[in-house]
KESETI-695048 format. One record per residue: residue number from 1; x, y, z of N, C-alpha, C in turn. Coordinates in nm, 3 decimals, always signed. Each point is the difference from the previous one (the first is absolute). Layout:
<NUM,<X,Y,Z>,<X,Y,Z>,<X,Y,Z>>
...
//
This chain:
<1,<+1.522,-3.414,-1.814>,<-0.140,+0.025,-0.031>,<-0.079,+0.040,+0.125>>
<2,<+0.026,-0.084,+0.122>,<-0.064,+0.025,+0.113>,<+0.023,+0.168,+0.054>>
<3,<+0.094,+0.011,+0.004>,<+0.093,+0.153,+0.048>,<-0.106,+0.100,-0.095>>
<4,<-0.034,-0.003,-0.124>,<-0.068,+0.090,-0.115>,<-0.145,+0.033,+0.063>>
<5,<-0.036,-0.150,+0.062>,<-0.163,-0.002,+0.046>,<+0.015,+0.060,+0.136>>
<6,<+0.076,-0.039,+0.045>,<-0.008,+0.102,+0.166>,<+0.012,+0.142,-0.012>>
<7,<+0.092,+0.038,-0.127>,<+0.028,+0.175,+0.011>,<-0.162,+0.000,-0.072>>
<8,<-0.055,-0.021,-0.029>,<-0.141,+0.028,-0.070>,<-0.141,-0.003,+0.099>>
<9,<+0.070,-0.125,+0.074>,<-0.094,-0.004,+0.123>,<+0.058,+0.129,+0.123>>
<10,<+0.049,+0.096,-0.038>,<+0.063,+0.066,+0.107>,<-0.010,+0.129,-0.055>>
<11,<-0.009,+0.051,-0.161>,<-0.073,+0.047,-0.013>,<-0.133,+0.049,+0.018>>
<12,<-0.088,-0.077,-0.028>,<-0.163,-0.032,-0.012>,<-0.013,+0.013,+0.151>>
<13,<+0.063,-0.026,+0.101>,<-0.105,+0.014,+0.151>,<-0.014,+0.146,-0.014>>
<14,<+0.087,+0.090,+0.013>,<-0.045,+0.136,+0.072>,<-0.174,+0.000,-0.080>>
<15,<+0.051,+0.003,-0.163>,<-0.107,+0.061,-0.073>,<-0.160,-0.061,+0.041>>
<16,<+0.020,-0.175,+0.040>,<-0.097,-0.047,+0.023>,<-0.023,+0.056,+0.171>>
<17,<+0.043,+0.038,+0.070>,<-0.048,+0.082,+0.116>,<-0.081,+0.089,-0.023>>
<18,<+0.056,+0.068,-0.092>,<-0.064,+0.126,-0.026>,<-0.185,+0.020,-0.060>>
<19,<+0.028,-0.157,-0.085>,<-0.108,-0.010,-0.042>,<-0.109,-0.053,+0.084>>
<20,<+0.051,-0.107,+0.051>,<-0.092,-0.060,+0.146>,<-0.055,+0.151,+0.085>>
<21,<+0.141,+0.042,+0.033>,<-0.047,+0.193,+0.064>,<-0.132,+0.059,-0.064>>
<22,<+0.034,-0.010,-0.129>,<-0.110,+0.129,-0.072>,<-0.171,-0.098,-0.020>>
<23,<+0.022,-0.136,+0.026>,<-0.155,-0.037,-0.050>,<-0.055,-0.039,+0.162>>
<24,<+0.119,-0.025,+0.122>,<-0.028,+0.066,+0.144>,<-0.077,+0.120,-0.016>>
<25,<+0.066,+0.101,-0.021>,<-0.007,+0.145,+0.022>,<-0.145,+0.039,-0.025>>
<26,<-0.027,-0.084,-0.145>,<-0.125,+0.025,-0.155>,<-0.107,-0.048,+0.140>>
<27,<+0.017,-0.128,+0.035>,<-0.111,-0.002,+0.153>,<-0.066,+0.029,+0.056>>
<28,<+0.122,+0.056,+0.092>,<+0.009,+0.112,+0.088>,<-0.117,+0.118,-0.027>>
<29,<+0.045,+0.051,-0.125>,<-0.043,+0.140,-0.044>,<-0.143,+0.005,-0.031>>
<30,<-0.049,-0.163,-0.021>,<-0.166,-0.019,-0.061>,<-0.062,-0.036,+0.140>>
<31,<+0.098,-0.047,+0.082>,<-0.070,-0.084,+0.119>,<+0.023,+0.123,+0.152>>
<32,<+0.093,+0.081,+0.015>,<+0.004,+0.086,+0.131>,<+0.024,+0.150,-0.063>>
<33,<+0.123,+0.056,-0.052>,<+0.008,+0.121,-0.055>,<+0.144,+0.047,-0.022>>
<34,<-0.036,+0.131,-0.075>,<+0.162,-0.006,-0.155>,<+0.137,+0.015,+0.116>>
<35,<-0.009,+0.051,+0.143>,<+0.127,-0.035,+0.098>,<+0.013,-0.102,+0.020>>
<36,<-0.097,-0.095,+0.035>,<+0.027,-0.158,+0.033>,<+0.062,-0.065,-0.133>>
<37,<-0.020,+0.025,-0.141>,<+0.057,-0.031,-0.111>,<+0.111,+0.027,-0.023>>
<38,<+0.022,+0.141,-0.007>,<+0.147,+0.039,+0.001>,<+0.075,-0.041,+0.145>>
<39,<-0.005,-0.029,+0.062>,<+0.072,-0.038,+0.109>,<+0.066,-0.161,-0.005>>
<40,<-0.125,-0.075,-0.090>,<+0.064,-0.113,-0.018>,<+0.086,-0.020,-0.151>>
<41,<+0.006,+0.098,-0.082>,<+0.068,+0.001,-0.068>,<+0.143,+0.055,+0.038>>
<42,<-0.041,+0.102,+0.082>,<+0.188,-0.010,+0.051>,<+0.041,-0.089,+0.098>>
<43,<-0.082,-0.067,+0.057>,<+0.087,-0.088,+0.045>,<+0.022,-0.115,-0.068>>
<44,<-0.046,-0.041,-0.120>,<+0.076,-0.059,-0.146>,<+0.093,+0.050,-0.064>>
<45,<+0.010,+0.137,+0.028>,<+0.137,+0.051,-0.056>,<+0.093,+0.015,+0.088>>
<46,<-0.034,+0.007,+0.091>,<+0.112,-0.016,+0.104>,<+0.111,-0.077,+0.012>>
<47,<-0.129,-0.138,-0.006>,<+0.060,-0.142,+0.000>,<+0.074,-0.063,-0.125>>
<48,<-0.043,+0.071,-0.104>,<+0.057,-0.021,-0.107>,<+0.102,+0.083,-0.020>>
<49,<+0.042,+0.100,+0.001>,<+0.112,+0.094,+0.056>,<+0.104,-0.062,+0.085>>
<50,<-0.058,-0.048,+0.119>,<+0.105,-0.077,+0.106>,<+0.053,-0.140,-0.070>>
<51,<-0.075,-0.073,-0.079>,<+0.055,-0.133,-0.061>,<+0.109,+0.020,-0.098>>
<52,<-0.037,+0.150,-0.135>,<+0.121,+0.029,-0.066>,<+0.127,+0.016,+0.076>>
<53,<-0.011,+0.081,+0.083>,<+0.125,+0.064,+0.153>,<+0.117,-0.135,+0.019>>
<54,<-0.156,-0.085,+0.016>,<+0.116,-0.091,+0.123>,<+0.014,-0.093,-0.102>>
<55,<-0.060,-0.019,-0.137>,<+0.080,-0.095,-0.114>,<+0.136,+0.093,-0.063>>
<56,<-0.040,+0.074,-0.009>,<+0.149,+0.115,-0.031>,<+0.072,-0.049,+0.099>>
<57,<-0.009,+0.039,+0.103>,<+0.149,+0.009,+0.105>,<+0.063,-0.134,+0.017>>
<58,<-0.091,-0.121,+0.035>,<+0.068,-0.136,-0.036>,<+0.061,-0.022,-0.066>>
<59,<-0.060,+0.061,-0.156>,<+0.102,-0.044,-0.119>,<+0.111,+0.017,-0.044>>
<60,<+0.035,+0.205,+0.071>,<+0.079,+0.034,+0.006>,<+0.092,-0.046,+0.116>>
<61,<-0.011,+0.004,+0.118>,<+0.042,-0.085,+0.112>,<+0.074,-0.134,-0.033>>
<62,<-0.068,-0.076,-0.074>,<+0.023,-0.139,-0.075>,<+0.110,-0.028,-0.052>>
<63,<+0.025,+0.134,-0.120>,<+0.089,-0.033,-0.111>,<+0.120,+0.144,+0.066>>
<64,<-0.023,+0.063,+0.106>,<+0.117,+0.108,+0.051>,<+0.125,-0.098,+0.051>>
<65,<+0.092,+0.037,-0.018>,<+0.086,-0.074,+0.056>,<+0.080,+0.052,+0.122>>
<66,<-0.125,+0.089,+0.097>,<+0.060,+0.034,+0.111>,<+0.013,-0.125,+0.107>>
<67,<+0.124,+0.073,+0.125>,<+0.042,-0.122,+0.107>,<-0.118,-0.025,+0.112>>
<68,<-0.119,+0.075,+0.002>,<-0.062,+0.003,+0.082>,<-0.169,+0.023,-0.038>>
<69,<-0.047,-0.092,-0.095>,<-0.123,+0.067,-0.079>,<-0.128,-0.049,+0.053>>
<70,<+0.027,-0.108,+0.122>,<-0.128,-0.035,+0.078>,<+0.027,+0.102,+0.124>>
<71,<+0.061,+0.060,+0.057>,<-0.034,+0.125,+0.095>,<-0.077,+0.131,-0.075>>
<72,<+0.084,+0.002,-0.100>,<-0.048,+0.153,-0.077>,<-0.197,-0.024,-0.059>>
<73,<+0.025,-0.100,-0.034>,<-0.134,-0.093,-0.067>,<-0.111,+0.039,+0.076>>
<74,<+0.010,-0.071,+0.180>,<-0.085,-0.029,+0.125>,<+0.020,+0.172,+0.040>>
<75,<+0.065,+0.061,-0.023>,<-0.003,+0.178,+0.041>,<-0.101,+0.038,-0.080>>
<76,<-0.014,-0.009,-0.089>,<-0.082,+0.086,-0.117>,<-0.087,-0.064,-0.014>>
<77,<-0.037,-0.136,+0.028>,<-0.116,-0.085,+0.061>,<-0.076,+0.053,+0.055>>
<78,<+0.099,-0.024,+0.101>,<-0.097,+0.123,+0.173>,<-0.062,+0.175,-0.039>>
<79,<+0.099,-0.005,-0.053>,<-0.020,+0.148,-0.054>,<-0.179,+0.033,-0.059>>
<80,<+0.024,-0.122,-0.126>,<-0.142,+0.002,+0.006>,<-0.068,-0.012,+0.024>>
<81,<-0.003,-0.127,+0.087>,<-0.118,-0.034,+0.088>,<-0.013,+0.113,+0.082>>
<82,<+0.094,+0.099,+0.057>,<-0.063,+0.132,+0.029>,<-0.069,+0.054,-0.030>>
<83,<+0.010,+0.078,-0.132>,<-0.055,+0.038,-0.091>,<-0.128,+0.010,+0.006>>
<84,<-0.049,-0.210,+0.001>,<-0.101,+0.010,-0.080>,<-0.108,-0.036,+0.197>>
<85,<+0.035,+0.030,+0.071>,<-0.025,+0.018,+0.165>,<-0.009,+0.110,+0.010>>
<86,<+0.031,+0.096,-0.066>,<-0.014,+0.172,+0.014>,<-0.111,+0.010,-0.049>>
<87,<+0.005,-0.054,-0.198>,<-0.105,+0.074,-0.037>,<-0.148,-0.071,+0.060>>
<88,<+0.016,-0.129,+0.031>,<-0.120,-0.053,+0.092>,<-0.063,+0.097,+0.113>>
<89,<+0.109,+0.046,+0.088>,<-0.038,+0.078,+0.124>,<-0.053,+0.163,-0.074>>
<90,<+0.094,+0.019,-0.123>,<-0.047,+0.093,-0.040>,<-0.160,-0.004,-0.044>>
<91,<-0.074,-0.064,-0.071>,<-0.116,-0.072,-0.013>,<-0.096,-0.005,+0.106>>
<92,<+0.092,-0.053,+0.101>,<-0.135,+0.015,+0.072>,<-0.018,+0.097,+0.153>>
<93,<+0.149,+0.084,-0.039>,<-0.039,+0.132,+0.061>,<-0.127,+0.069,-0.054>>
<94,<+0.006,+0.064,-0.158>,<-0.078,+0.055,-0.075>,<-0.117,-0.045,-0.037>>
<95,<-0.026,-0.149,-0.070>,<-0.085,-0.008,-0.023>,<-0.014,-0.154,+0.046>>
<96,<-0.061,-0.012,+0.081>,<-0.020,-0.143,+0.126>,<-0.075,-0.093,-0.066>>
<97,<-0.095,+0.084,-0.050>,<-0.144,-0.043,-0.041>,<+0.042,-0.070,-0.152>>
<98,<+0.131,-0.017,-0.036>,<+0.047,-0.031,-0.139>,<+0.067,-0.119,-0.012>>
<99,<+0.044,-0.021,+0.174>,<+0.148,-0.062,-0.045>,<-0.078,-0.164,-0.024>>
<100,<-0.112,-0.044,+0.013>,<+0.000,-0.141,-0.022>,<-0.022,-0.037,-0.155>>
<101,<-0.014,+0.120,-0.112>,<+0.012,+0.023,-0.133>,<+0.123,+0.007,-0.020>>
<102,<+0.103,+0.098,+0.073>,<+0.115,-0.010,-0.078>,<+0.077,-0.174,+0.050>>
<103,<-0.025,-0.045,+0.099>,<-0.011,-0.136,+0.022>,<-0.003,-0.112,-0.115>>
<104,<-0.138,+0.033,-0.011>,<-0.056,-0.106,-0.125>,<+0.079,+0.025,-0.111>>
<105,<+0.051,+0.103,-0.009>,<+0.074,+0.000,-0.153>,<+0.150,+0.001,-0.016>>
<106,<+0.021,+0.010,+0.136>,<+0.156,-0.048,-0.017>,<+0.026,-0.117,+0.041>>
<107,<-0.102,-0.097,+0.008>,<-0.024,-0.158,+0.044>,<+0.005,-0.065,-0.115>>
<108,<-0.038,+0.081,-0.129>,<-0.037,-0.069,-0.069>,<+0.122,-0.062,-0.112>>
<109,<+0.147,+0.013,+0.071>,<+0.102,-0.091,-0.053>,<-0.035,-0.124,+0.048>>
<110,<-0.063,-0.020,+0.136>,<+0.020,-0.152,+0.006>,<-0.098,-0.119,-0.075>>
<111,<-0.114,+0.074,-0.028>,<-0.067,-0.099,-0.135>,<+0.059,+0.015,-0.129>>
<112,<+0.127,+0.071,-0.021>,<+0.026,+0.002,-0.118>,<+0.081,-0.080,-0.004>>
<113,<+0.117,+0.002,+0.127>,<+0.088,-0.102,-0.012>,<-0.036,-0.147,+0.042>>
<114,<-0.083,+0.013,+0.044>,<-0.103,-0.202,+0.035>,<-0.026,-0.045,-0.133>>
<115,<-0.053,+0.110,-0.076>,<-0.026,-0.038,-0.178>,<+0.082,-0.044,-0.058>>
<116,<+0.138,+0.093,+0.008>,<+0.120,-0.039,-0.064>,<+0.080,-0.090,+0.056>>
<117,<+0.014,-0.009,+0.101>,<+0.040,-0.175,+0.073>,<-0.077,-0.093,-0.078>>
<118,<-0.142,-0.010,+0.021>,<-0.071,-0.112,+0.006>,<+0.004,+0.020,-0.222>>
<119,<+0.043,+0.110,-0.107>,<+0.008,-0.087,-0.135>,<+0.148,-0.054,+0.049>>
<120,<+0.110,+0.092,+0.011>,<+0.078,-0.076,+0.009>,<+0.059,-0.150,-0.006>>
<121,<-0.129,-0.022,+0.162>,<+0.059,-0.149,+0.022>,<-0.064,-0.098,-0.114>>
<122,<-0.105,+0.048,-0.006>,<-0.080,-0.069,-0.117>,<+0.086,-0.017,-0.152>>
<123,<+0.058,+0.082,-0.039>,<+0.136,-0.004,-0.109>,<+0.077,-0.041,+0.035>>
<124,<+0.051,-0.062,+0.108>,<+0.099,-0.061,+0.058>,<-0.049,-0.160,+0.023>>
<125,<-0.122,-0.029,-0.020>,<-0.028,-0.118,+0.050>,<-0.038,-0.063,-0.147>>
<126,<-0.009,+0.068,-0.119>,<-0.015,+0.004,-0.153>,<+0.120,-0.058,-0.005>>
<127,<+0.097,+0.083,+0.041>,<+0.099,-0.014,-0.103>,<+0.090,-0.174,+0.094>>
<128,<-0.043,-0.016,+0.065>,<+0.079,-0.143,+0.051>,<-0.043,-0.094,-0.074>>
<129,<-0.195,+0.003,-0.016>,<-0.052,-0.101,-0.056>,<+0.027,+0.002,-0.125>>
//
């Protein structure tokens, strides 16, 4: 039963990024202007993009039955954390004046996952009593 609620809870983050992203973004767009909005919406999609990635590759990683799947794992790790160090520098080659929007919105996994920790534990502290 537990295993059913985690693939559900692992579901639901990207989408709830996205949404935290877009009522960020909705903000943004009433409070500074429609680049500062869209900027924090991609960096909700970003981040939500990067969470599918690296829940894919674990899982697959997980259940592969290669001899060596924590080197290949930490390669393509790094890899991304490249990636996502490029498109940052890329950001704020171009547009400087943006990057503390695309910031805010690719931040915004970590109030999603404090949320989902903190029902979690709370269903976890249900179900003892």
């Amino acid at each position: 039963m537990t295993e059913i609620a985690d693939e559900r809870i692992l579901r639901r983050i990207p989408w709830e990024i996205l949404a935290l992203a877009s009522i960020l973004a909705l903000g943004a767009l009433l409070v500074f202007d429609a680049g500062t909005g869209l900027f924090v919406f991609l960096g909700g999609g970003v981040s939500s993009l990067g969470f599918l990635s690296l829940r894919r590759s674990v899982t697959s990683f997980l259940q592969s039955g290669k001899k060596h799947p924590v080197r290949t794992a930490l390669f393509l790790y790094g890899l991304r954390l490249l990636l996502i160090i490029g498109l940052f520098f890329i950001i704020i080659f171009f547009f400087s004046g943006r990057i503390y929007a695309f910031i805010a919105g690719f931040s915004t996994v970590i109030p999603v996952f404090l949320v989902e920790a903190v029902a979690a534990l709370s269903r976890l502290k249900q179900w003892k009593h």
